[in-house]
Each structure stands twice: as structure tokens, then as C-alpha cells.
N, C-alpha and C positions, 0 to 999 in steps of 0.2 A: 778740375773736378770739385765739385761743391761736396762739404763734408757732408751732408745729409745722405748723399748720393753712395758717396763711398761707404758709410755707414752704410744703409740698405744692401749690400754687395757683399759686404764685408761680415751681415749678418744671416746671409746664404751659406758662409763656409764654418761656420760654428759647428764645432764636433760634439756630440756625446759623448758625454764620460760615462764609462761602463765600468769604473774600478766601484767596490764597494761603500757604500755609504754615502751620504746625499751632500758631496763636494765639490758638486758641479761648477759651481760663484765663484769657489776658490781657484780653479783652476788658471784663471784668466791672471788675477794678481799676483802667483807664482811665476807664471810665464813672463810678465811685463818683466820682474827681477832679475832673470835669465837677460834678458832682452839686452835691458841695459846696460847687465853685465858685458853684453856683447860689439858697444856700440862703443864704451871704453875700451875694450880688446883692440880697435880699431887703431883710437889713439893713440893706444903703446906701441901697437907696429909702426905705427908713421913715427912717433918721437925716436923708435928704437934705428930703423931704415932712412929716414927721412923723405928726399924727395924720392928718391927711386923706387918708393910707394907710390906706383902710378893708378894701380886700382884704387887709392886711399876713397876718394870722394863717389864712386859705383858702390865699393863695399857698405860704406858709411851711411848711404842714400837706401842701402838694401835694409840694413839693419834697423833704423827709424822707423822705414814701413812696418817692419816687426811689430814696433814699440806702436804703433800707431795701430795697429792692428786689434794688440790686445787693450790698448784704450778703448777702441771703437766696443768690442766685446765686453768689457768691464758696464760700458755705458750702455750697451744695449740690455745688456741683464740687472739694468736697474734703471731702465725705464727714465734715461738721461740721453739728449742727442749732443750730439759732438755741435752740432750749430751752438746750441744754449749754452754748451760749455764752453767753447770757445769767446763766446759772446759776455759770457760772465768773466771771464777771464781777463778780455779787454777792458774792461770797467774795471776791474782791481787792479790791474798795472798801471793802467790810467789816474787812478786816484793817486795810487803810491808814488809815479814816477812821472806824469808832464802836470798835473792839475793843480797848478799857483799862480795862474794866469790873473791877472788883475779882475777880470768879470767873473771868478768864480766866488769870487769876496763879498761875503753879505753883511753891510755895514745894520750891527742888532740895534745901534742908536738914532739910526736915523727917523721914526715917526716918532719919537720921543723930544719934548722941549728943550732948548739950550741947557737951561743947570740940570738935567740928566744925563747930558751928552759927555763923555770922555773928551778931551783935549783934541785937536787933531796933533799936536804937538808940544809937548814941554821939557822941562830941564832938572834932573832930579842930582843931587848930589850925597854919593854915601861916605860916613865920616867915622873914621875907627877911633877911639878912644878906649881907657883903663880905666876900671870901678873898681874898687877891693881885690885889687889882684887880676880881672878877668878883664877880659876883653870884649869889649861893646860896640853897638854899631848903632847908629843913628842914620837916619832918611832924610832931606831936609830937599823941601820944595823950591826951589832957587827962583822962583816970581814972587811967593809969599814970604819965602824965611823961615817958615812955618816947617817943624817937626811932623813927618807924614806916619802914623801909626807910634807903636811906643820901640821902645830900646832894642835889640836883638843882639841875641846870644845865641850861643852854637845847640844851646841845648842837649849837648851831650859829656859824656865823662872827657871823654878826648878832644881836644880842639880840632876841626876840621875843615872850618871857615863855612858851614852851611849856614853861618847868620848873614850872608850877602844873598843868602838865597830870595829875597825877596825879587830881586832881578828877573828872576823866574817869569814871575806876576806880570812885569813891567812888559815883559817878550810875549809873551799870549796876549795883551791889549797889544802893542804893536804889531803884530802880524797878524793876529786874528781877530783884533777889534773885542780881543773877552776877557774879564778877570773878576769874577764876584769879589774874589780878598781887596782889590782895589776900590771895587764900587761902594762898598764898606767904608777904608782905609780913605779915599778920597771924596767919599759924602754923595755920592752919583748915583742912588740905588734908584730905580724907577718907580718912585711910588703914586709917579701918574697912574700908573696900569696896575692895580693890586695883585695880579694873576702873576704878571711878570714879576713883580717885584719879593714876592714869596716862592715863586716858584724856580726863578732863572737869577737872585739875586740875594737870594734868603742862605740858610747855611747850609742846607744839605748842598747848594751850587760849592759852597765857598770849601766844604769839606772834601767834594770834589776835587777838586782844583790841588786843595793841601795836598791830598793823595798822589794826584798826577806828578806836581812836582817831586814829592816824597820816592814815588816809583822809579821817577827817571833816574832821580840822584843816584840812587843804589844801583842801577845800570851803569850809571856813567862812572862809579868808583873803579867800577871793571873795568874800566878802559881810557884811564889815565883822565878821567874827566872831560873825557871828548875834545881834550886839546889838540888834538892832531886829526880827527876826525872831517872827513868831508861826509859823512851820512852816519842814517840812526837805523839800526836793527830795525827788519822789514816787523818781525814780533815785539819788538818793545812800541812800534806807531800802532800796531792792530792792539796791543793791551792798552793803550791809550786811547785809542778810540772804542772801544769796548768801556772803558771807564765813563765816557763822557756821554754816552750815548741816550743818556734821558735830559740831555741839557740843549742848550741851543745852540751849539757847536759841533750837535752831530753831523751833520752834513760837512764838515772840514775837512780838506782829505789828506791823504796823507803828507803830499809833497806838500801841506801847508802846514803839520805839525813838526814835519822834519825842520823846515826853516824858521820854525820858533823855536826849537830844542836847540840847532845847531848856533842861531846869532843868541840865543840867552847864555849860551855859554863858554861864546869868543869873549862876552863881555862879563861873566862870571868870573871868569879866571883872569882876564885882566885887573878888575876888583879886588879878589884875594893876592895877583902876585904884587899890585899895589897900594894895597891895605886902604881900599877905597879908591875914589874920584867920583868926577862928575858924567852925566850918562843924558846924551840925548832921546827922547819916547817919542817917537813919529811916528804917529798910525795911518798919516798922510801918505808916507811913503814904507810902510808895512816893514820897518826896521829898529832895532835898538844900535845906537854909537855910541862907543866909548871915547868924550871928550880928552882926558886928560885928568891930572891930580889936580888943576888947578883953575 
């Protein structure tokens, strides 16, 4: 049976409420709570019985239609079909959990000349050293030798190693081909295209950007720095995407910002536990690797 179908069916048996007061809406959303409640009740008896729960999967089948029912009801009193909903539904899981396929990747430098274009690959080496007491980090471009941006510090009262955070930066060009702070940092701004290059490369982008990595960090404190971590909160990709959504990496989805959060900070925290190294940037192959200290 096609949802739309059962929908029309299902909005045949819709009851009047006749208690006082105009709570008709609510009725459905209470019920779905009960419902649920119901559909767990199931699981305790099986986990409690085990197999000799032989009605487990009729009762469980019963109880979902429930749940499906007063969805269907929810959706018809506000003017939503279970088709569109379900159809919406597919596109958000989709985004969040298959969509990093190589073709959904929109390379932003490609109408743009050579010396605008990002690298397809290079070799960046991070280098800790002591100033007055503290502790410092340098960038250095391992083709040129060249110092990339200036010094970094943790920038806070406590040392916490967020001055390797630039790594961040490096992982959004690699996976997702974006980083105004680098287009900056590395002289790549598009100033073929004035629109683009104020708009998608100027600082409100770049401020962006700060922020994003600023958000995750303070996520990721929560949870040991994502060092053990195989995925990123389904709410911390949606506030990221939410963040970026006037740039030109809204269309990124989510299963592509998960795997620049999660390779920026295999290689983060190899960084901090060894007080730097060398880091290969391949946006050819949509990855950050940690060479080694040497």
C-alpha cells in the first residue's frame, strides 16, 4: 500500500473530540507518546522472555501501525502527506549518511585561473617551539620553506593545544575543496571574479569558517576530542550547516562535513600528542595524512 493511500483510509477513522475545549491537534501527539510507549513495552517482554516470545514480531507489527496511524493523523491535521514526508525524510538521511560519493563534489576553483586554484596536493609541516616562556607553533610550506600565516598560540589562559588548530582549515580544502582563512593565508583569493572574491573569499566567509571550527572544538572537548570517535553528532553537522549556509558550501552534505571533522582530527591529535609534524593536503584524493615528525 502506497502511503498516500493509507493516509486517505486512515483519515476516514479520525474521531472527534468532544471533551471541552479546542484540543482537537493535541490529541494525536499524546496518543503517538502512549504509542511508543507501547512498542518499547514489547521489547521488555522479548528481552524479559526471550525467544519464547513467539507473538514478539505480530505484537510489534501491531503496535507501529498505532504509531503510524497517529503520524498519518498528526499529518493530515496539518495539511502534510506521509508521501512528502517520507520523501523529505529520504533526502536528509541521504545527505547525512550515503552522500560523499565522489560526483557529489563541486570542485569552486575550477572556472578560475591557475594562481587562484588551491594545490591539488601539498606538504605542510607544523613546528612547536618556546618564546618567553610559552609555547609557539609555526606552519611552514615544505615546497617553498616559507612560513604560512604568522606564529600561533593557544590563545587562551590555559594551554590546550588549540594553536595546531589551523589543521582545521587544511581538512575543509581537502575534503571539501573550501577554506577562505587559507585563500587569505596562502594568496589564492579570486580576485578574477570580484563578486566571488568579496563575497565567498572576503572575511565575513573567513569569519565563518573561524566560528565553524570554534563550534566543533567545543563539541569535540566533550568527547575526548573525537579521538575514538567513528561519527559527529547528527546536531552538531546540522549547526554547521546552518552556519555555512550563505557561502558556497551550502550544498555540502552532511556525510561530507562528517569526514572533514572526523580526518581533521585523527590528524589534530596526532599533532598535539606529537608536538607537531609533517601533514600531507590532498584535495585530489579528498584527504588530510599525517606524515610523521620528520
Amino acid at each position: 500500500m502506497e502511503f498516500n493511500a493509507y493516509q486517505e483510509e486512515a483519515k476516514k477513522t479520525i474521531q472527534k473530540n468532544y471533551s471541552k475545549g479546542d484540543n482537537t491537534e493535541m490529541v494525536p501527539f499524546l496518543g503517538i507518546i502512549g504509542e511508543i510507549g507501547s512498542v518499547v513495552t514489547q521489547l521488555k517482554i522479548k528481552l524479559r522472555v526471550g525467544d519464547s516470545y513467539i507473538a514478539y514480531k505480530a505484537k510489534l507489527g501491531e503496535e507501529l501501525g498505532d504509531v503510524l496511524w497517529y503520524l498519518s493523523t498528526i499529518a493530515t491535521q496539518n495539511d502534510l502527506t506521509l508521501e512528502e514526508v517520507a520523501a523529505r525524510n529520504l533526502d536528509k538521511i541521504r545527505d547525512r549518511f550515503l552522500s560523499d560519493e565522489s560526483e557529489r563534489f563541486t570542485d569552486f576553483d575550477e572556472p578560475f585561473p591557475d594562481h587562484e586554484k588551491f594545490p591539488a596536493e601539498f606538504e605542510i609541516q607544523f613546528i612547536s617551539y618556546k618564546e618567553d616562556a610559552k609555547n609557539k607553533l609555526k606552519i611552514i610550506d615544505k615546497a617553498t620553506g616559507e612560513m604560512i600565516g604568522d606564529p600561533l598560540t593557544d590563545n587562551t589562559h590555559e594551554e590546550d593545544g588549540y594553536r595546531f588548530h589551523d589543521i582545521f582549515h587544511y581538512g575543509y580544502l581537502a575534503v571539501l575543496g573550501w577554506s577562505p582563512v587559507l585563500r587569505k593565508l596562502l594568496k589564492l583569493k579570486r580576485k578574477s571574479d570580484p563578486v566571488v572574491d568579496e563575497n565567498e573569499d572576503g572575511a565575513r566567509s573567513q569569519i565563518t569558517e573561524e566560528l565553524v571550527s570554534l563550534y566543533i572544538y567545543h563539541h569535540a572537548l566533550d568527547h575526548n576530542l573525537l579521538q575514538y570517535g567513528t561519527s559527529v553528532d547528527s546536531g552538531v553537522i546540522k549547526q554547521v550547516q546552518n552556519l555555512v549556509k550563505n557561502t558556497e558550501v551550502k550544498d555540502c552534505t552532511g556525510k561530507q562535513w562528517e569526514k572533514a571533522i572526523l580526518n581533521s582530527y585523527e590528524v589534530f591529535n596526532r599533532l598535539r600528542k606529537n608536538d607537531g609534524g609533517r601533514v600531507l593536503v590532498s584535495r585530489k584524493n579528498r584527504s588530510l595524512i599525517y606524515l610523521g615528525t620528520r
